[in-house]
C-alpha positions as CSV (number, residue, x, y, z in Angstrom):
1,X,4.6,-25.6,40.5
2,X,5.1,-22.0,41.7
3,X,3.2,-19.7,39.6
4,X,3.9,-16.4,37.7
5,X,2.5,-13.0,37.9
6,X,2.3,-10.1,35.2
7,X,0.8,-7.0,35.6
8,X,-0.1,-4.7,32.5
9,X,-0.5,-1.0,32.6
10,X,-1.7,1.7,30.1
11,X,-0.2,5.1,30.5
12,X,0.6,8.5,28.7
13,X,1.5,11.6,31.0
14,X,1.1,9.9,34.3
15,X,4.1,11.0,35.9
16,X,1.9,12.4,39.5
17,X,0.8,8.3,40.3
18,X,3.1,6.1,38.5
19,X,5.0,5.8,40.9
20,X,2.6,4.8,43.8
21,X,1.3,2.3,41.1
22,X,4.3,0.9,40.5
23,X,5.3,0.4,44.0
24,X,2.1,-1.3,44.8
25,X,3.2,-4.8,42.5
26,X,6.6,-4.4,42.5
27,X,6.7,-7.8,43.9
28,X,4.9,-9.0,40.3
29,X,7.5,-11.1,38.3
30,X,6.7,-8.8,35.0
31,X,5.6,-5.3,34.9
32,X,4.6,-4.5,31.3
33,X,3.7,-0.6,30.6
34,X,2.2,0.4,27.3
35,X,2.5,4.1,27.2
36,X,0.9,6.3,24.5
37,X,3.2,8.8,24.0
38,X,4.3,10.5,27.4
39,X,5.9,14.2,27.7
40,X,6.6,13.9,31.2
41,X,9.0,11.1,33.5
42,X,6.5,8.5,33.0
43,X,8.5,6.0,31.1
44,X,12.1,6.8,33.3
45,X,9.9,6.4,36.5
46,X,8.2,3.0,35.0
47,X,11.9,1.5,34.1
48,X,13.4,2.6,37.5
49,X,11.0,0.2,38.7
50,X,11.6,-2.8,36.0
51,X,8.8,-2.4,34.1
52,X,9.6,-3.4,30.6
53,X,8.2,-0.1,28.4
54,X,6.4,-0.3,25.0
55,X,5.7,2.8,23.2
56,X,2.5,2.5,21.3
57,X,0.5,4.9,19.9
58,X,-3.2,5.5,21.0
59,X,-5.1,2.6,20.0
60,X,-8.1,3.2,21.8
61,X,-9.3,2.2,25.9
62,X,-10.3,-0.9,24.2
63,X,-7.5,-1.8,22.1
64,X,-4.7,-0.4,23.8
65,X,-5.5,-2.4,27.2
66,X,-5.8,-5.9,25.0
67,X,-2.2,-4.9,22.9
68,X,-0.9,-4.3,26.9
69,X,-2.5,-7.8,27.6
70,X,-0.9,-9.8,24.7
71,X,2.5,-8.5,25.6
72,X,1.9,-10.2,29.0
73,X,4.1,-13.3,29.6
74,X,3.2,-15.1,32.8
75,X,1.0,-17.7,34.4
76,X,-1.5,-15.1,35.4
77,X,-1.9,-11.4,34.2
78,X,-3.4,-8.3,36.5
79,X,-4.9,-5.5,34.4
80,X,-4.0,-1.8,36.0
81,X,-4.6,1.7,35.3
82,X,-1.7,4.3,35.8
83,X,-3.7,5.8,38.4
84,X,-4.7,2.9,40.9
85,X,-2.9,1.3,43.5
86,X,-3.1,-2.3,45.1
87,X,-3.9,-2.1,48.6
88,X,-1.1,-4.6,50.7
89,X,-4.4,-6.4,51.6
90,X,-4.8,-7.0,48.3
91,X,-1.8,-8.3,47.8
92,X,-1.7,-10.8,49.5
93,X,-4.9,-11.9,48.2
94,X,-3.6,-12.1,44.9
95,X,-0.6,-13.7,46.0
96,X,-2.5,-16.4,47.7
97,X,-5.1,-16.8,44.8
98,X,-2.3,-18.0,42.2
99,X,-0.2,-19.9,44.6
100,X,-3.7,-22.2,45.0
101,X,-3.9,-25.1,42.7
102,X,-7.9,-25.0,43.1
103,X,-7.6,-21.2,41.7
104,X,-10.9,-20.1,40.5
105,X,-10.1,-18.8,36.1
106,X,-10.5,-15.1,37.1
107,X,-11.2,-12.4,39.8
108,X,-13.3,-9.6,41.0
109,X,-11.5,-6.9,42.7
110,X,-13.7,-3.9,44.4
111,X,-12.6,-0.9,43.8
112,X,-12.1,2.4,46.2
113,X,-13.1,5.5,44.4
114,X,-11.5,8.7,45.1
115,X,-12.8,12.0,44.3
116,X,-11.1,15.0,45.1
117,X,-9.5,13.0,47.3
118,X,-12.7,11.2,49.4
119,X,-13.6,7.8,49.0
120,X,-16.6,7.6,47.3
121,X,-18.6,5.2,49.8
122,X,-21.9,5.9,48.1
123,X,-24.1,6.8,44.6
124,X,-23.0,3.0,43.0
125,X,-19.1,3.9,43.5
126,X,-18.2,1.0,45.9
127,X,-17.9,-1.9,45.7
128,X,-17.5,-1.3,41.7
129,X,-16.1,-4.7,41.4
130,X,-14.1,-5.1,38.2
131,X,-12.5,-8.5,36.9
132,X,-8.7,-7.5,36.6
133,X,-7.1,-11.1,37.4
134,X,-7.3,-13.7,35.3
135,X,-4.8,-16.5,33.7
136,X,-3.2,-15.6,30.8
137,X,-4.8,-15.7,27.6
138,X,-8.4,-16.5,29.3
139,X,-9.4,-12.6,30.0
140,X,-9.9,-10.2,27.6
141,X,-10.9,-6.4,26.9
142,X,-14.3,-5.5,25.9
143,X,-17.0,-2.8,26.2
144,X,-16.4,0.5,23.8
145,X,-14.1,3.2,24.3
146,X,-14.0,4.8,27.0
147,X,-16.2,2.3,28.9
148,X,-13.8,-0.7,28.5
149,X,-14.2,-3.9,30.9
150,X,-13.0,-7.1,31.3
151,X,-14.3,-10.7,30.4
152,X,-13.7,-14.0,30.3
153,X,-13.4,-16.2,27.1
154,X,-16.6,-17.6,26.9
155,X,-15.3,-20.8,24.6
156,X,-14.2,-22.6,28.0
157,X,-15.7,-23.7,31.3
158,X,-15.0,-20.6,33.7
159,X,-15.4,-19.9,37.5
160,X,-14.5,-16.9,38.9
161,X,-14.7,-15.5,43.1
162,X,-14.3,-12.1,44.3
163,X,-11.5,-10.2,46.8
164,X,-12.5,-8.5,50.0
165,X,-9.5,-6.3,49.4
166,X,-9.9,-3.0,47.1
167,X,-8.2,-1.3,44.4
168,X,-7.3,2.2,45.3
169,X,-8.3,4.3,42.6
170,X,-7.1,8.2,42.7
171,X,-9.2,9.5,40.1
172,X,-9.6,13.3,39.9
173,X,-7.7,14.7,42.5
174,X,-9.6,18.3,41.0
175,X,-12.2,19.7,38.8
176,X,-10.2,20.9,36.5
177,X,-9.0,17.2,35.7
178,X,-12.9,15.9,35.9
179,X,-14.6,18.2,33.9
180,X,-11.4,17.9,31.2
181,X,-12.2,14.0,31.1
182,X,-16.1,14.2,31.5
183,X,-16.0,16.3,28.1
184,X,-13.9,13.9,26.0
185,X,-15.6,11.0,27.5
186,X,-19.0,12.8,26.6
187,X,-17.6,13.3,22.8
188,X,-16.6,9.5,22.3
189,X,-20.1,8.5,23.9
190,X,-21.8,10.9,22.0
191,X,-20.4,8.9,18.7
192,X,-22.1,5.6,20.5
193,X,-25.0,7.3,20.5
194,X,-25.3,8.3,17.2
195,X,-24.8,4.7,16.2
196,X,-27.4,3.6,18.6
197,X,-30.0,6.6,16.7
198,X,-30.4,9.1,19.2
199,X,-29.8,12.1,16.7
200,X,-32.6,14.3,17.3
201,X,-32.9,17.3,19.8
202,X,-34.5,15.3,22.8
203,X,-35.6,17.1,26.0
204,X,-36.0,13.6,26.9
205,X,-32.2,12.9,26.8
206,X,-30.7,16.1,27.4
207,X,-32.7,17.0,30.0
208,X,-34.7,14.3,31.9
209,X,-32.4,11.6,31.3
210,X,-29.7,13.7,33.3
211,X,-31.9,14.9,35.9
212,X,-33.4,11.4,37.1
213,X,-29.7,9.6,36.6
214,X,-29.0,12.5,39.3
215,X,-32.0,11.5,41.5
216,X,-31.4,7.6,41.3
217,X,-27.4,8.3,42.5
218,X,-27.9,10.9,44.8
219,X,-30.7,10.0,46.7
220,X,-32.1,6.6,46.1
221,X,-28.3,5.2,45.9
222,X,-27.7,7.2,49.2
223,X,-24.8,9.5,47.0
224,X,-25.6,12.7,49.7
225,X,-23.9,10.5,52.0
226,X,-20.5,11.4,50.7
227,X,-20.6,15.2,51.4
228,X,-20.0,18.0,49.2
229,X,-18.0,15.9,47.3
230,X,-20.5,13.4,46.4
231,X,-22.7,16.4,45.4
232,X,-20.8,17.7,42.7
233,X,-19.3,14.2,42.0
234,X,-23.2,13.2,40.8
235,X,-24.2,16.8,39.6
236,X,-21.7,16.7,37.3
237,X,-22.0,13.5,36.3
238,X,-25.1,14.6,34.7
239,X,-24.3,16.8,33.5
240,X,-22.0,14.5,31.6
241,X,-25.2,12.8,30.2
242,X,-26.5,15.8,28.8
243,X,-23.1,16.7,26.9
244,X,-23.0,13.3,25.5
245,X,-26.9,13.4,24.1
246,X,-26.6,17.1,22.9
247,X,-23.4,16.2,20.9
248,X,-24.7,13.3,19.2
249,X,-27.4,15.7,18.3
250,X,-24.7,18.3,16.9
251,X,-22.7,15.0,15.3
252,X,-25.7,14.1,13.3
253,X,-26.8,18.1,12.3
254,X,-23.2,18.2,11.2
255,X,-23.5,15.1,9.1
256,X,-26.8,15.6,7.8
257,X,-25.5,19.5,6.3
């Protein structure tokens, strides 16, 4: 019994890597793009490759992915974002993990972090295994916005094995781009965080937190290793810590007045 690949994709304004996305399973039998709402070529570039287009407004990084995965069709479904692409190693991997009748319920894929164009070898960016392959209708999308992840339905016996093959993932070609995201992602964590209690001014969070998640990346997980790049790569990063605590500590003054 030959068996049946889809591949679902999240997307809004992603006309600079659709494409190269795209390309990289356009041997998948169904490509199925939610997009959010695009202003640029997105959706014309996804249906000049046969991807069959949803419009759907923002749900969320945890919602949206799981609407993307119900729409999926096939024998086995591959989870994507707009900005990663699978490596022809890869590939074949996948191809030959479906096409195996002793087929493990899902797999790990490692994952090739680019920033500002350098792979990020280093600081707990590689491997960064994330499970992205799975039969249809046994993987779903957990975690909270914008940390979503992938699991397995725990209701059934499950195996899963890893890739050696990597995901390419171009993220943040610039600063610009990084800093833009690090400050929304440090406004929806900051929202966790009130949830969780931390709604007091804490030097402990807004300052020490961020300095010794610097320390453990850049030096104990070897992050100098990766140049200037990995400098400002973890420097900003916690900086991205600090944000998050020092706006749940605005979010709660806010709330309290």
């Amino acid at each position: 019994m030959v068996m049946t690949l889809s591949v679902a994709i999240v997307a809004m304004d992603e006309e600079a890597n659709i494409s190269r996305t795209l390309a990289s399973v356009s041997w998948a039998d169904e490509i199925v793009l939610v997009d959010s709402g695009s202003k640029d070529r997105t959706c014309e570039i996804a249906r000049e490759y046969k991807a069959r287009v949803i419009v759907e407004p923002w749900r969320g990084y945890v919602a949206q992915k799981q609407y993307a995965l119900d729409l999926c069709t096939k024998d086995w479904t591959l989870l994507l974002d707009a900005d990663e692409e699978i490596s022809p190693g890869l590939a074949q991997e996948i191809r030959a993990a479906i096409a195996d009748p002793n087929a493990a319920s899902g797999y790990w894929l490692p994952r090739k972090n680019l920033f500002l164009g350098r792979w990020m070898k280093h600081g707990g960016f590689y491997p960064d295994p994330k499970l992205r392959l799975f039969r249809r209708g046994q993987g779903f999308v957990a975690g909270h916005d914008p940390h979503d992840r992938c699991d397995l339905k725990p209701d059934i016996p499950q195996t899963t094995k890893q890739f050696e093959n990597a995901i390419v993932h171009y993220t943040y070609p610039n600063l610009t781009l990084y800093l833009g995201h690090m400050n929304r992602y440090s406004s929806l964590g900051a929202k966790l965080a009130v949830g969780k209690g931390h709604t007091t001014f804490s030097l402990s969070d807004i300052v020490f937190r961020p300095l010794l998640t610097f320390i453990y990346n850049y030096f104990i997980r070897l992050g100098f290793l990766d140049g200037r790049e990995g400098l400002l790569l973890h420097m900003y990063h916690a900086g991205y810590v600090s944000w998050k605590y020092a706006k749940a500590w605005e979010m709660s003054r806010k709330r309290d007045s």
